[in-house]
C-alpha positions as CSV (number, residue, x, y, z in Angstrom):
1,X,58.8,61.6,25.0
2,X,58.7,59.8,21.9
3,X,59.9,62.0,19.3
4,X,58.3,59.7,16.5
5,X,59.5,58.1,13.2
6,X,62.9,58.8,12.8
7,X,65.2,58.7,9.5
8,X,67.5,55.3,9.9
9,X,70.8,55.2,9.4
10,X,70.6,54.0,5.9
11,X,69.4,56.8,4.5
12,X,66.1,57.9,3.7
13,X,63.6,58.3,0.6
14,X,64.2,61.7,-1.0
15,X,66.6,62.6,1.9
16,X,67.6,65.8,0.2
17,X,64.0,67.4,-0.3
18,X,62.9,66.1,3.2
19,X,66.1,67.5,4.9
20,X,65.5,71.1,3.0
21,X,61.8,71.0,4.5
22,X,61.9,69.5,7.9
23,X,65.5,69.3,8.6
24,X,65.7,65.7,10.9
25,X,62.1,65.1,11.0
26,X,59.5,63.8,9.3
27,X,56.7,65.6,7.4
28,X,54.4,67.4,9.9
29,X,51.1,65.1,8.8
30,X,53.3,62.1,9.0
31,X,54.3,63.1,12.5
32,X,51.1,64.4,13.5
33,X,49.5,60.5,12.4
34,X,52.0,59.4,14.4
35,X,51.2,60.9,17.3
36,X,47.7,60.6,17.2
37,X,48.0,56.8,16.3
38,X,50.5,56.6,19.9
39,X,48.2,58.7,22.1
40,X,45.0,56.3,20.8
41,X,46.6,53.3,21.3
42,X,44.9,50.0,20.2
43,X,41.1,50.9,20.0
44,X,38.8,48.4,20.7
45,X,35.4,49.2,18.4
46,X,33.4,45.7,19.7
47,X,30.9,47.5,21.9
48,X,32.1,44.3,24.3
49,X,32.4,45.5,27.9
50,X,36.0,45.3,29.7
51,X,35.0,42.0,31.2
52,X,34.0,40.1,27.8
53,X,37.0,41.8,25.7
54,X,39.7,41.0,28.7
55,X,38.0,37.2,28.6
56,X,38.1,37.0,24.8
57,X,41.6,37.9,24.5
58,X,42.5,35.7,27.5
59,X,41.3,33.3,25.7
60,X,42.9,33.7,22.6
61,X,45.8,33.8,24.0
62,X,45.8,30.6,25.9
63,X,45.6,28.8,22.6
64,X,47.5,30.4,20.0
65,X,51.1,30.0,20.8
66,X,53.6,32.3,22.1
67,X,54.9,34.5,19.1
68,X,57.7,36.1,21.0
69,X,61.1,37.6,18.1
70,X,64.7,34.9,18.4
71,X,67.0,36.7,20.7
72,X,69.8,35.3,18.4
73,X,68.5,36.9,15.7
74,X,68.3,40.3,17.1
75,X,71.7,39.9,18.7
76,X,73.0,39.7,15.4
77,X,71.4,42.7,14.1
78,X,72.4,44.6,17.3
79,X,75.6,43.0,17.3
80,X,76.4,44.1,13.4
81,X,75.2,47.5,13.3
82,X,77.4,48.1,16.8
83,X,80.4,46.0,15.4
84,X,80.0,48.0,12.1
85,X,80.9,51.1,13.3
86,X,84.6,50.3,13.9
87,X,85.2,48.7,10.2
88,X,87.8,50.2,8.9
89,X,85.8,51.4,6.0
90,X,83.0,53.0,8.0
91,X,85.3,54.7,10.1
92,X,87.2,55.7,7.4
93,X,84.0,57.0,5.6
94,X,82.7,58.8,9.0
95,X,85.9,60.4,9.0
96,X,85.8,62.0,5.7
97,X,81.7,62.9,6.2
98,X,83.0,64.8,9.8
99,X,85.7,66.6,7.7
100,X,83.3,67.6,5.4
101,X,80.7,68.6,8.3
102,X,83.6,70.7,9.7
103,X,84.5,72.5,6.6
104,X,80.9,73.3,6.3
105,X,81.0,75.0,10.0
106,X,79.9,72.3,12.2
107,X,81.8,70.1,14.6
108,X,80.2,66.3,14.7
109,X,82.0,63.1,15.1
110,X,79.7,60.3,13.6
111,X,76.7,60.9,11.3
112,X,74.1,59.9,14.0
113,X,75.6,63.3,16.2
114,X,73.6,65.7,13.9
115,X,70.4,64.0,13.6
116,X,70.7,63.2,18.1
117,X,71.5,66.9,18.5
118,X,69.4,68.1,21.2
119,X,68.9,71.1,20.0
120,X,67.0,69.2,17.3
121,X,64.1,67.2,19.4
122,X,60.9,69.3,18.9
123,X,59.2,67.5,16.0
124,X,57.2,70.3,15.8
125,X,59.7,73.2,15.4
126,X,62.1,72.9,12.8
127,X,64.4,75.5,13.0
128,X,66.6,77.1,9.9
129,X,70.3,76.1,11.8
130,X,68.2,72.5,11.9
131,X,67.4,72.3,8.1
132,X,70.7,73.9,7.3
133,X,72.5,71.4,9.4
134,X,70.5,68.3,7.7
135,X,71.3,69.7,4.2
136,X,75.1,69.3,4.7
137,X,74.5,66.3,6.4
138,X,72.8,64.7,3.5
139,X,75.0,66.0,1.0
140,X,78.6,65.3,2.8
141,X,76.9,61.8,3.4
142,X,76.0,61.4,-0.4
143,X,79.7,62.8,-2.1
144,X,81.7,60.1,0.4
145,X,79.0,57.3,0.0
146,X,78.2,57.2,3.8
147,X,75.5,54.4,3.7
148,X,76.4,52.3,0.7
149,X,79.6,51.5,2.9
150,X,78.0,51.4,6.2
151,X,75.3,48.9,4.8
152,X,78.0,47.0,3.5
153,X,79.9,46.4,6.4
154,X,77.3,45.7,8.5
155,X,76.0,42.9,6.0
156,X,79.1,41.7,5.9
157,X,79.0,40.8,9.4
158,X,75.7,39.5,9.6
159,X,76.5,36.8,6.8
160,X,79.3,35.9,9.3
161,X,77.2,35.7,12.5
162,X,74.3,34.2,10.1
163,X,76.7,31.5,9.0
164,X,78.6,30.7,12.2
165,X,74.9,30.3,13.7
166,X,73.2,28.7,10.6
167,X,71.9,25.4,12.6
168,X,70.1,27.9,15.6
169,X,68.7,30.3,13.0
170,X,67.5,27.1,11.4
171,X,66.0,25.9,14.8
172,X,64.5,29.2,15.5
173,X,62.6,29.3,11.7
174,X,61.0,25.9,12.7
175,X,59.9,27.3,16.2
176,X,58.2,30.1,14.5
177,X,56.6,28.5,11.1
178,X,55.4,26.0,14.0
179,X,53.9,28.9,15.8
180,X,52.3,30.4,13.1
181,X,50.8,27.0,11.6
182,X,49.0,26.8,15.2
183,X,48.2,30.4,15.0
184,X,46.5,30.1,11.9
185,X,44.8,26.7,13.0
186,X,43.1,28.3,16.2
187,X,41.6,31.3,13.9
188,X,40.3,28.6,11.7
189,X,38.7,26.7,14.3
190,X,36.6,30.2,16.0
């Protein structure tokens, strides 16, 4: 089951008040929108029958060009946030947040362990240990500066990768202006 929006690993708007009201999750209306919004899926309000909407889009498709993300691109991003997590200075910084977890009474290696916890998973019932457990989190995360140097360090490598692949991300941004120049050209013609 999909659990919903989660908190990224940079950090999160107002992590502190959030974390002392819903621990790892989202506010309730926010995860309640969310839900509703995944169990309605698109909604189609045309009054067109199956047949006429399946056409319609068919046909749309057919002309406006495939709009499909660059691999290389998201292989970077992958690639970086993986690769990021053995810089010296995250790992140093993880390190110092999991000594300050332990010295608070709980026992996780990597920042990402306390928000995964299993016991954590119901959107829907937040538990006490849950908020207690995202409180320290947040505040051993803001006294050793866990996502300023995490964002950092992953950056750092994706100016590398972006540089040492300049002429294919080049490639790629002409591939997709392209597409969406016909994109926009078939709209105007309808």
């Amino acid at each position: 089951m999909d659990a919903g929006p989660r908190p990224s690993r940079d950090g999160r708007q107002d992590a502190h008040r959030l974390a002392a009201k819903r621990g790892y999750h989202p506010d309730a209306a926010e995860q309640r929108a969310y839900d509703e919004a995944q169990e309605a899926g698109a909604v189609d309000e045309s009054g067109a029958d199956d047949t006429t909407l399946k056409g319609c889009v068919a046909q749309a498709d057919g002309k406006a060009p495939s709009a499909q993300p660059d691999a290389l691109a998201q292989q970077i991003s992958d690639g970086s946030y993986l690769e990021s997590m053995n810089a010296p200075s995250v790992v140093d910084a993880f390190a110092k947040w999991s000594s300050c977890m332990k010295a608070r009474g709980y026992s996780y290696a990597k920042p990402m362990d306390a928000g995964d916890d299993s016991r954590f998973s119901d959107p829907y019932n937040v538990t006490d240990e849950e908020i207690a457990t995202a409180k320290a989190d947040v505040s051993c995360r803001s006294t050793y500066n866990v996502e300023k140097i995490w964002f950092d360090a992953e950056v750092a490598l994706q100016r590398t990768a972006i540089a040492k692949n300049q002429a294919a991300l080049d490639e790629a941004r002409k591939t997709i202006k392209s597409a969406v120049a016909k994109a926009k050209s078939v709209n105007a013609v309808q």
